[in-house]
C-alpha positions in Angstrom: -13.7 -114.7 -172.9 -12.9 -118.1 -171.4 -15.1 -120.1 -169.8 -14.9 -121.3 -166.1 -13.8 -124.4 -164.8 -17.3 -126.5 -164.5 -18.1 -129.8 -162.7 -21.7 -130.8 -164.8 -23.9 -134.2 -164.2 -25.6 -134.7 -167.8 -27.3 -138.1 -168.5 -25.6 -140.0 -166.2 -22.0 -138.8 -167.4 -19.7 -136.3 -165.3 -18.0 -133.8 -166.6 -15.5 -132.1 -164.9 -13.7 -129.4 -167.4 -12.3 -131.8 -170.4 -12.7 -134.9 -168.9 -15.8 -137.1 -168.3 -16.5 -140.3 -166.6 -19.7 -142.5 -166.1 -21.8 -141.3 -163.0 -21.3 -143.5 -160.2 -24.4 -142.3 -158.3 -27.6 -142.8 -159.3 -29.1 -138.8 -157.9 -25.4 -137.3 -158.3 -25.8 -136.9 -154.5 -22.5 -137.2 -153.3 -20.6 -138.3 -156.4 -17.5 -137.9 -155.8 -14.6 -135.9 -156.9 -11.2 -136.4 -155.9 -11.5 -135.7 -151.8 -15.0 -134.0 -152.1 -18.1 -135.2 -152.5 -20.7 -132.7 -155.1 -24.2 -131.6 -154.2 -26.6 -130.9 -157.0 -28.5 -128.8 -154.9 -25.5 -126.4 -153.6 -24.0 -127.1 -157.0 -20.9 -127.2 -155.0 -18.8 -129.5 -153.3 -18.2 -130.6 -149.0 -15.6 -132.7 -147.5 -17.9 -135.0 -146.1 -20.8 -137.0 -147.8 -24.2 -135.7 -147.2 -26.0 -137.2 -144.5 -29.1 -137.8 -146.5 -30.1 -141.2 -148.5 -31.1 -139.8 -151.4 -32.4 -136.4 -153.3 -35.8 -136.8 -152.2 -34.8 -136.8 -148.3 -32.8 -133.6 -148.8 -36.1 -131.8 -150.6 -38.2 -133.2 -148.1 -36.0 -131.6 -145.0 -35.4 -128.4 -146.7 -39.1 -128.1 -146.9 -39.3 -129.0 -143.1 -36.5 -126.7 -141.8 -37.1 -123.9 -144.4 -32.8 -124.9 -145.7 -29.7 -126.3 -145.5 -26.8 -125.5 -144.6 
C-alpha cells in the first residue's frame, strides 16, 4: 500500500510529500503552502491566515470557548 500525500513540520523543516524546505514560521502557525496557510492544530490547511499571534493564543481561546472552528 502507498502512503498518502503528507504535509509534516519536523525540527524546523517542512515536508510536503518529496520535497522539504526550511520552516519559515517559528510555531508552524500559518506556514504557508502555495495559496493556504497550515494549522498544526487542525493539521489541515485555510485560505486565510489564522487570526491568532501565536500557538499559545489559539490554546488559550480554545480553552475559553470550548473550540475552534
Amino acid at each position: 500500500m502507498e502512503k498518502i500525500w503528507r504535509f509534516q513540520i519536523i525540527e524546523g523543516t517542512v515536508k510536503n510529500g518529496s520535497k522539504q524546505r526550511k520552516q519559515l514560521t517559528l510555531s508552524g502557525c500559518n506556514e504557508p503552502f502555495k495559496d493556504r496557510y497550515y494549522c498544526p492544530k487542525k493539521q489541515w490547511f485555510s485560505k486565510a491566515p489564522c487570526p491568532f499571534a501565536n500557538k499559545r493564543e489559539c490554546e488559550n481561546y480554545a480553552l475559553m470557548c470550548g473550540g475552534i472552528l
